[in-house]
C-alpha positions in Angstrom: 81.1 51.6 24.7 82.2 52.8 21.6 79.9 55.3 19.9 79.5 53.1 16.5 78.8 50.0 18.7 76.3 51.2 20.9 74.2 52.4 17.7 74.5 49.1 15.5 73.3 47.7 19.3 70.0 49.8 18.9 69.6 49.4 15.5 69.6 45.0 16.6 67.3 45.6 19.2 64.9 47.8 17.0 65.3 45.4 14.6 64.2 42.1 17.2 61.3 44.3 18.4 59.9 45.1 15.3 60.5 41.1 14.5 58.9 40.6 18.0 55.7 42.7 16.9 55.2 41.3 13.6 55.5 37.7 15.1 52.8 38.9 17.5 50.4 39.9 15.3 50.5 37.3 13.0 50.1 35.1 16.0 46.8 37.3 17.0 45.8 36.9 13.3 46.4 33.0 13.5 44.5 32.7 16.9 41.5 35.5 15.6 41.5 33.1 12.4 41.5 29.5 14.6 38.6 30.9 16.7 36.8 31.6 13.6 37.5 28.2 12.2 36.4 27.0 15.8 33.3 28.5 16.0 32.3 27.6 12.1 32.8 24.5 13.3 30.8 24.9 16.3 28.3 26.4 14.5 28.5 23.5 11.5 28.6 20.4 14.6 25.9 21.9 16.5 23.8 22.0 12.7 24.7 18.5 12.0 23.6 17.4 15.7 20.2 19.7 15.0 19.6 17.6 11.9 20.9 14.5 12.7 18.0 14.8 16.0 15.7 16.4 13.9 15.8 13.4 11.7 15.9 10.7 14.4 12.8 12.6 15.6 10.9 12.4 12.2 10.9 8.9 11.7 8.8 6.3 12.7 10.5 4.0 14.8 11.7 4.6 18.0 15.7 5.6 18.4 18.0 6.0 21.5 22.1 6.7 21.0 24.3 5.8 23.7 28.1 7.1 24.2 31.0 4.6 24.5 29.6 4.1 28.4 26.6 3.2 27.1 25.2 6.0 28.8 21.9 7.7 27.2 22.7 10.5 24.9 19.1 10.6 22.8 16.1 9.7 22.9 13.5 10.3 19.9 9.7 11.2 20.8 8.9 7.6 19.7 11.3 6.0 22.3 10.1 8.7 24.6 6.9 6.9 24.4 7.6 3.8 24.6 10.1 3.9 27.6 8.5 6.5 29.5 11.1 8.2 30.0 12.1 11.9 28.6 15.4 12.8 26.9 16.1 15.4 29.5 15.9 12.8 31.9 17.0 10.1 30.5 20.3 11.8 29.3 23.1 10.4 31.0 21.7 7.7 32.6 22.8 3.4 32.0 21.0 2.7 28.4 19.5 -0.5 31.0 18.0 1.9 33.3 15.9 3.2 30.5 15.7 0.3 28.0 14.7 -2.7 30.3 14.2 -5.8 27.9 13.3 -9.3 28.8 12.4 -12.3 27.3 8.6 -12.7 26.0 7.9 -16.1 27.4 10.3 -16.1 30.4 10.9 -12.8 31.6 14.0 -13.4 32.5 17.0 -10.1 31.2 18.3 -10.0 27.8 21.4 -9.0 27.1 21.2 -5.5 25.8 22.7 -5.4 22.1 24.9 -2.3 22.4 27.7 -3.8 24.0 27.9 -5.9 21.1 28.4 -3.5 19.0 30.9 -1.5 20.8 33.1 -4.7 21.0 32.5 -6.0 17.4 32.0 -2.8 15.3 29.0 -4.6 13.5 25.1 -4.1 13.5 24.0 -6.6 15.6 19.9 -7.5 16.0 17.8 -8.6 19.1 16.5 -12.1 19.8 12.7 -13.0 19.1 10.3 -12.8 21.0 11.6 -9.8 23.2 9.7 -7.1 25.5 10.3 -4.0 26.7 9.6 -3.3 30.4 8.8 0.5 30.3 9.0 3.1 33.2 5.5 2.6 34.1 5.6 -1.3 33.9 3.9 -1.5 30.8 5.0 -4.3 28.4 5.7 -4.0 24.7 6.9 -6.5 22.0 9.8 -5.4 20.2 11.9 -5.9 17.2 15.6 -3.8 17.1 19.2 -3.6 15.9 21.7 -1.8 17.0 24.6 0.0 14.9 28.2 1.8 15.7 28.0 5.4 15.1 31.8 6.8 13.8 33.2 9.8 13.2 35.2 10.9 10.0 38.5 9.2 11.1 35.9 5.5 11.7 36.7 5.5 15.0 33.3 4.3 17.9 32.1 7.2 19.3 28.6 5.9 20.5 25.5 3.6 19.1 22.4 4.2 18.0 19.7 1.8 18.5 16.5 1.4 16.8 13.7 -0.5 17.4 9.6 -0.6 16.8 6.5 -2.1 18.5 5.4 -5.5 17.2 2.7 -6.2 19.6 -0.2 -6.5 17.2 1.7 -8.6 15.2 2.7 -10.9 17.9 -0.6 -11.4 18.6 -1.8 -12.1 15.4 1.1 -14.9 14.8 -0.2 -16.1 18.2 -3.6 -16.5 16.9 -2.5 -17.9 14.3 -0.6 -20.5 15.6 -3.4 -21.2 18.2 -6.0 -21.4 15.3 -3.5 -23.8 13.7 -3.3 -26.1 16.9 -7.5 -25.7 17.8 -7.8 -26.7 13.8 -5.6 -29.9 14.2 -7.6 -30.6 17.2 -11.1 -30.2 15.3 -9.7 -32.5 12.6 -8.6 -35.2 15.4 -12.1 -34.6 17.3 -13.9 -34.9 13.8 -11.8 -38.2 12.7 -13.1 -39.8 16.1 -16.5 -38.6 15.8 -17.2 -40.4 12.4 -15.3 -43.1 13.3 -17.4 -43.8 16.4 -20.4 -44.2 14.3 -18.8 -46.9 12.3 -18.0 -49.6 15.2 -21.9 -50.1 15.9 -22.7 -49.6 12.7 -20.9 -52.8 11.3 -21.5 -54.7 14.2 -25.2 -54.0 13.7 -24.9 -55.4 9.9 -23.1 -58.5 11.2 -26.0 -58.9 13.8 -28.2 -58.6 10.6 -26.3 -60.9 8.4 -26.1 -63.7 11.1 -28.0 -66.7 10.1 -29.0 -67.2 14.2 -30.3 -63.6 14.9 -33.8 -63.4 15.6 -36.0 -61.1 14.2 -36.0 -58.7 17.1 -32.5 -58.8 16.9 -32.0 -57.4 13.1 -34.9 -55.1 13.6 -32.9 -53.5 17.1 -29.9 -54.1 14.2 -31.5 -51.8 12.0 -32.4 -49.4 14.8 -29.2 -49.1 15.4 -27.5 -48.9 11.9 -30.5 -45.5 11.4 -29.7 -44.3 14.7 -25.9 -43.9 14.1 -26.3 -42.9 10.3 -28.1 -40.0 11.6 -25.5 -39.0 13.8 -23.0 -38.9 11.1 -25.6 -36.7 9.4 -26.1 -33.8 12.0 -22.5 -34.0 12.9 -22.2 -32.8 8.5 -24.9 -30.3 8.5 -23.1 -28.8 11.8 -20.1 -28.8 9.4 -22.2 -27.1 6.7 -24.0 -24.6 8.4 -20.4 -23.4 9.9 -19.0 -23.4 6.4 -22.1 -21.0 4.9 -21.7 -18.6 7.5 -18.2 -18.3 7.4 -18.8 -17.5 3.3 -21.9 -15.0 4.4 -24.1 -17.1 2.3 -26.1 -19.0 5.1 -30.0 -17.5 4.6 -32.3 -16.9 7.2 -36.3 -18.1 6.5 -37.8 -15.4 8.8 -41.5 -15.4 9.9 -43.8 -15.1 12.2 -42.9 -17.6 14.9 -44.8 -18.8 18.6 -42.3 -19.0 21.5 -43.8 -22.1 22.9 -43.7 -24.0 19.5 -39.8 -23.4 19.3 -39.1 -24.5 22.4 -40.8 -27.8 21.9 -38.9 -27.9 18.9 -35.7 -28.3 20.5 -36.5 -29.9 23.9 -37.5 -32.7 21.2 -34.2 -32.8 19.5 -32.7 -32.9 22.7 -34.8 -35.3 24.5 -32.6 -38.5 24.0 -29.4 -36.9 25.4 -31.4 -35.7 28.6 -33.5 -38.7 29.4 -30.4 -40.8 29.0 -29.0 -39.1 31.8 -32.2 -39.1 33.6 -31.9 -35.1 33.8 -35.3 -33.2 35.4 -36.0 -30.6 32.5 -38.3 -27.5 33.7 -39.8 -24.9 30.9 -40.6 -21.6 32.6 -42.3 -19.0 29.9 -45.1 -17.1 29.3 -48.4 -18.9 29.5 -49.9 -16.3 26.9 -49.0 -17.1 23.2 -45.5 -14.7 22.3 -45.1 -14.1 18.3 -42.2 -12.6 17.2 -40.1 -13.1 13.9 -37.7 -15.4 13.7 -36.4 -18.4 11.8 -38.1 -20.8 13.4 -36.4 -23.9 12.0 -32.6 -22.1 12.9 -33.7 -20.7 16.3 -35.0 -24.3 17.8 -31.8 -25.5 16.6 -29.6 -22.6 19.1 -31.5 -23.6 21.5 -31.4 -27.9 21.0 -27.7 -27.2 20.8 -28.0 -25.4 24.1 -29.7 -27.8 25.9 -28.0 -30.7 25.0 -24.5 -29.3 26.0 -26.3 -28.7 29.1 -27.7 -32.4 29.2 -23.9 -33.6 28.1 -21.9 -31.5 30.6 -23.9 -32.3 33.7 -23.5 -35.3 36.0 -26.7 -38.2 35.4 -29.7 -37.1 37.6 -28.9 -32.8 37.1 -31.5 -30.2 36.6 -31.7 -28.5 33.1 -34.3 -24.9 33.3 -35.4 -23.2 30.5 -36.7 -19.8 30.7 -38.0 -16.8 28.6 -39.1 -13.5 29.2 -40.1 -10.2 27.3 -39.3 -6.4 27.4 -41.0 -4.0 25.4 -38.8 -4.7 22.6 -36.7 -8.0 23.6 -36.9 -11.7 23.8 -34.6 -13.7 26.3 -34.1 -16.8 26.4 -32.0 -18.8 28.4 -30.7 -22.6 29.1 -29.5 -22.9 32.8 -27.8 -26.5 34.0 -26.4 -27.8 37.2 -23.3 -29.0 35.4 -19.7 -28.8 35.5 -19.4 -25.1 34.9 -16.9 -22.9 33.1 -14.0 -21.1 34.7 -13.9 -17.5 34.5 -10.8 -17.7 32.1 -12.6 -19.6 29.4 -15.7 -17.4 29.4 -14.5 -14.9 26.8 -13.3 -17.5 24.3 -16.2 -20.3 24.8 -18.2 -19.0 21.8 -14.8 -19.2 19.7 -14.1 -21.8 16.9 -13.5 -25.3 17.9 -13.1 -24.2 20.9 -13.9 -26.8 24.5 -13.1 -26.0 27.9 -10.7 -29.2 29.2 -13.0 -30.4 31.8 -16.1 -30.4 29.1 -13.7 -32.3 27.0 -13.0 -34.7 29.4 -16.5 -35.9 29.8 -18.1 -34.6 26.1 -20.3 -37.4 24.9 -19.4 -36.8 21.0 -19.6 -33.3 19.1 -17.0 -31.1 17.1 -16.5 -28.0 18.8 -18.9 -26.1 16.9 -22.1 -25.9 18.1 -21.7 -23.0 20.5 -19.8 -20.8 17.8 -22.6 -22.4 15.3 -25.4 -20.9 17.5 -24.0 -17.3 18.2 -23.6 -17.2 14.4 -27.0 -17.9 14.1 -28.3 -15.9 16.8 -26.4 -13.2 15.4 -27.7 -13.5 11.8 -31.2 -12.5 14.0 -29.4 -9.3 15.1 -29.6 -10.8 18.4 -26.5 -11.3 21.1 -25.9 -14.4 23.3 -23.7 -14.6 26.4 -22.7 -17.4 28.7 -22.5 -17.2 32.4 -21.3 -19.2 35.4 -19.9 -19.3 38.8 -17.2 -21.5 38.1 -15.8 -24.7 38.2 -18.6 -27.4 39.1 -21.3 -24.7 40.0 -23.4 -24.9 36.8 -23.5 -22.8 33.5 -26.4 -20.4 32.0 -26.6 -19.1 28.4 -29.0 -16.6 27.7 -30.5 -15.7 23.9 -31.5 -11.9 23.2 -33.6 -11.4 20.0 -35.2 -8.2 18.7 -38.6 -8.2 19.2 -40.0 -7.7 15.9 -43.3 -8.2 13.9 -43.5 -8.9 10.1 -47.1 -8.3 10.5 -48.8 -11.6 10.1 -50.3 -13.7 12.8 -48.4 -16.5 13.8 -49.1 -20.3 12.8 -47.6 -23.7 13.8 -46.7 -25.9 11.2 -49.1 -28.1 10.5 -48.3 -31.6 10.2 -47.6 -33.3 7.4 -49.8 -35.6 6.0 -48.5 -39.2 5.6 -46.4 -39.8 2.7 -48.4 -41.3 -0.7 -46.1 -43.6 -2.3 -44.8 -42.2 -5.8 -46.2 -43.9 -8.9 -43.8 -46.3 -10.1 -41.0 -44.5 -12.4 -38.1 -45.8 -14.3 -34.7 -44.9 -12.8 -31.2 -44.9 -13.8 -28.8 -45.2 -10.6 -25.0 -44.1 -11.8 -22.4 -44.4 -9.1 -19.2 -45.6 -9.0 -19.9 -46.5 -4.7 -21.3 -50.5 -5.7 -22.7 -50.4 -1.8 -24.4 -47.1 -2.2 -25.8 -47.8 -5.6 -27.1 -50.9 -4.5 -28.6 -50.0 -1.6 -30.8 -47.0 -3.0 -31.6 -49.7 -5.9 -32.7 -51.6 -3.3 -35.0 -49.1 -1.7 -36.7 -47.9 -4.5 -37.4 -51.4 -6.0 -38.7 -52.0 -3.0 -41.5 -49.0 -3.6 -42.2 -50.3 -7.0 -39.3 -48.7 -9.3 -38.0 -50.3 -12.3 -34.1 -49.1 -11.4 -31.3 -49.7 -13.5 -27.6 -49.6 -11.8 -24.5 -48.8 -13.6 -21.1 -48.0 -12.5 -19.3 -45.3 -14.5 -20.2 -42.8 -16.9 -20.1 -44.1 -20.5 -22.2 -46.7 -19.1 -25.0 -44.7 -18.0 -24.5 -42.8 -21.3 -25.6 -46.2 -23.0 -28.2 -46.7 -20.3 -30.1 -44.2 -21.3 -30.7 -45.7 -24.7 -31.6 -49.3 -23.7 -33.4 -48.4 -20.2 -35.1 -44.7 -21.7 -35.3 -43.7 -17.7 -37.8 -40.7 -16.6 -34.9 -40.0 -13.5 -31.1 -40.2 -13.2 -29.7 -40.1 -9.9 -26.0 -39.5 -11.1 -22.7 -39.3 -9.0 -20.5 -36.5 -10.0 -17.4 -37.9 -9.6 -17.4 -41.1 -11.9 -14.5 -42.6 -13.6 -14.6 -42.6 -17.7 -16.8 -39.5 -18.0 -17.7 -37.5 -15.3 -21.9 -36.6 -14.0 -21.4 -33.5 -15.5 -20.4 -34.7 -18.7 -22.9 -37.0 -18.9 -25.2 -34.5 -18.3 -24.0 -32.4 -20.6 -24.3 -34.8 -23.4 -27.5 -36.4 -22.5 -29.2 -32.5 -23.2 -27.9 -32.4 -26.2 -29.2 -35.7 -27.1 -32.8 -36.7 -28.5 -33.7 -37.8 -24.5 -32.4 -34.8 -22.9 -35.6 -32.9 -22.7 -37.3 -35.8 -21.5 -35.5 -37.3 -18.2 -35.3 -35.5 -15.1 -31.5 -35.6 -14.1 -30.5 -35.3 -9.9 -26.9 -34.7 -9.0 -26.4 -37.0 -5.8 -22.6 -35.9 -4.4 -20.8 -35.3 -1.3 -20.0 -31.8 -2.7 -22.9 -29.8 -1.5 -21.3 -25.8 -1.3 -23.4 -23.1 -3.0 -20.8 -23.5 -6.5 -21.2 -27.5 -6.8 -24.9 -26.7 -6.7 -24.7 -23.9 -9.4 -22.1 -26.2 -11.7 -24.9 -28.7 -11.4 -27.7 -27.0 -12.7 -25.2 -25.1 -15.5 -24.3 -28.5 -16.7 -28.0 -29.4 -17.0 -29.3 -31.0 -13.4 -32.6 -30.4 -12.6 -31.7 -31.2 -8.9 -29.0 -31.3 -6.5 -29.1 -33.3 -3.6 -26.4 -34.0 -1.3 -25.0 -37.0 0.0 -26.1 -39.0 1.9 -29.5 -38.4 0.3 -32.7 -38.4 2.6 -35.1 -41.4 1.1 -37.8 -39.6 1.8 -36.9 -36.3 -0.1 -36.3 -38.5 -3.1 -39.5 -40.2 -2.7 -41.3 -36.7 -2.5 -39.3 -35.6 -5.6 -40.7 -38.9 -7.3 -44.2 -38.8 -6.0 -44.5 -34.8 -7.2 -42.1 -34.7 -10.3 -44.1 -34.0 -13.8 -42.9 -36.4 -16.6 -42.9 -34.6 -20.1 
């Protein structure tokens, strides 16, 4: 090779070499700089997961993000909990191996809401009334959604689902709902109890009215028209009493108070119900005399209540025991029956509202549901407890009464009896009410006990009675057309014959603020209706005229 060639072949290959080199360490600079790039963005993914946990981990709810599998890629401390399961080893496992939902009501499998997502894109929410079955078997009301998680190009590249524990609230809609259905029922119960009342009741006045009825058949008419007026009365004051509680406004008459003397008290109330159903009634307490504090008046009437659901819910020709006995610093009392009993089930919830256990409805004899929650109120308003007990189904029932023991350090008295009713000097009366039959009918009565009564119909007419008639009372109905009670009232104070006539508001509104718009609007006395003759005759016999 020719000298000149050989050296223009070195110089090439120099020249490739040195090409070669310079290629090769920009390559090494490309690949040093890509590994740097790679490992910033390590460093920068491994921050974002960091934060994106640490923020799933900070909030309240509880989250779990699946892959494209749907296998488990995190769980937050919150789902931890609630599944039972760790991340560690939850981590790669089916999402439904870890979050097991079913139905509330049938517990049957819902579909899981991830695969939704993963073929629609979209958030997507469970159905109601959905549990979640945890590791441990525990059960737990849940409300969720699901979303798509993307990256930066939008593409899937897992879900996250969140979800939270509505148990609680669950259970309040359910007692709500259950409150809703046992008030419909009270108001169906409470329509056929007053109803009841009214069959007999007009029968009785046609028995009355008839032109062929003896006299022993209007007076057993008569009987009967009181009986069942009563009735409709207790089945009120039940109503009432319920009502006043329930506002915290219900006041208890304490003093001293003799064991025996209450218990007579309410094995008279209850007599009728028992001796209809020829029931054998024993009384087992202390033969010495046992004083303690008490309402007397409220605590007979636990205890009547007690006894005749006893006398109601057991088969004709049951046994009925009533018992006390005393601890150092506790009175129990308690009302045992041979009767149909109460399943173990309904126990916890047979003080409740309304409440009847099926087979006591089935053979109730009238009553509203109350008087069992009315008498724990009332024992309770003591500072007392009262618990029911029985062995089941057709094997009897027991409820025993725990009071405090206390002293308000005064020897105890019976009531003494009261003395025979004087009748009342005879009075002029004004009778406004817009109810002909009721105005009537007290007309009636107290014409009958020497009263000069006047009867009008509406309020500017007993605003012009009290000019021509000049009455010393005015029993006046509240809700009168033209002008109201208490705008007659109103007008009658202001009036030269306001200072001089004693004014009583007779209405079927009878809460704490009807009585106090009463009295603010002049009345001297409230009564409600149906008024008690005889309380209107003692307010007549023992009323001062100025």
């Amino acid at each position: 090779m020719h000298p000149e060639e050989e050296r223009e072949l070195r110089a090439a290959a120099l020249k490739n070499a040195q090409s070669i080199l310079v290629a090769r360490r920009k390559a090494e600079r490309e690949l040093v700089a890509a590994n740097e790039a790679l490992e910033r963005k390590s460093e920068e993914l491994r921050q974002q997961r960091e934060w994106f946990e640490v923020t799933l981990s900070s909030i309240g709810d509880a989250v779990i993000t699946t892959d494209t599998l749907r296998k488990i890629t995190f769980l937050n401390p919150v789902a931890e909990s609630m599944t039972g399961w760790s991340c560690a080893d939850a981590a790669g496992r089916a999402l439904e191996e870890v979050f097991h939902i079913v139905n509330e009501e049938t517990r049957l499998e819902v579909t899981n809401p991830v695969g939704k997502v993963l073929q629609s894109g979209k958030i997507v929410g469970l159905a109601n009334h959905t549990v979640l079955v945890g590791r441990n078997g525990r059960m737990t009301s849940i409300e969720d959604s699901a979303a798509p998680i993307r990256d930066t190009l939008g593409n899937i590249v897992g879900v996250v689902l969140v979800f939270h524990d509505v148990t609680e609230r669950r259970r309040g809609e359910q007692a709500l709902r259950d409150a809703d259905r046992r008030k419909d029922e009270f108001l169906a119960t409470l329509a056929h109890e007053l109803r009841n009342p009214l069959a007999p009741i007009r029968q009785a006045a046609m028995i009355a009215n008839a032109p062929a009825a003896t006299d022993a058949q209007k007076r057993w008419s008569h009987d009967v028209i009181s009986r069942q007026v009563e009735h409709m009365a207790l089945l009120l004051d039940d109503l009432l009493d319920i009502s006043r509680i329930t506002r915290g406004v219900l006041q208890l008459r304490m003093e001293m108070t003799e064991l025996a003397a209450v218990i007579d008290a309410a094995v008279e109330t209850a007599r009728p119900v028992v001796e209809a159903k020829r029931h054998s009634l024993s009384i087992q307490i202390p033969e010495l005399p046992v004083h303690f504090a008490a309402d007397s008046l409220r605590l007979a009437q636990i205890l009547a209540n007690l006894l005749t659901n006893a006398a109601k819910y057991t088969d004709a020709g049951g046994q009925i025991r009533v018992w006390a006995k005393i601890t150092a610093d506790v009175i129990e009392i308690g009302v045992a029956d041979t009767g149909i009993g109460i399943p173990a089930t309904a126990l916890q919830n047979v003080f409740d509202m309304f409440a009847q256990v099926k087979s006591a409805q089935d053979r109730s004899e009238g009553g509203l549901g109350i008087g069992l929650s009315l008498s724990k109120a009332l024992v309770e308003l003591h500072g007392g407890t009262i618990e029911a007990a029985s062995a089941g189904v057709g094997r009897g029932s027991e409820f025993i009464v725990r009071l405090p023991l206390r002293s308000l350090g005064m020897p105890a008295q019976r009531a003494a009896a009261r003395p025979l009713a004087e009748s009342a000097p005879g009075r002029r009366i004004l009778i406004a009410d817009d109810n002909r039959d009721a105005a009537e009918s007290l007309a009636l009565l107290l014409s009958l006990d020497g009263h000069e009564v006047t009867v009008v119909h509406d309020g500017q007419q007993a605003l012009a009675a009290f000019q021509t008639a000049r009455p010393e009372f005015a029993l006046l109905d509240i809700g009168m057309p033209v002008l109201s009670g208490y705008e007659v009232a109103r007008q009658v104070r202001q009036g030269s014959l306001g200072r001089a006539v004693t004014l009583v508001a007779i209405t079927g509104w009878g809460q704490d603020g009807d009585k106090a718009r009463a009295l603010a609007a002049g009345f001297n006395h409230h009564f409600t209706k149906p008024i008690e003759p005889e309380m209107l005759s003692e307010l007549l016999r023992a009323a001062v005229i100025v």
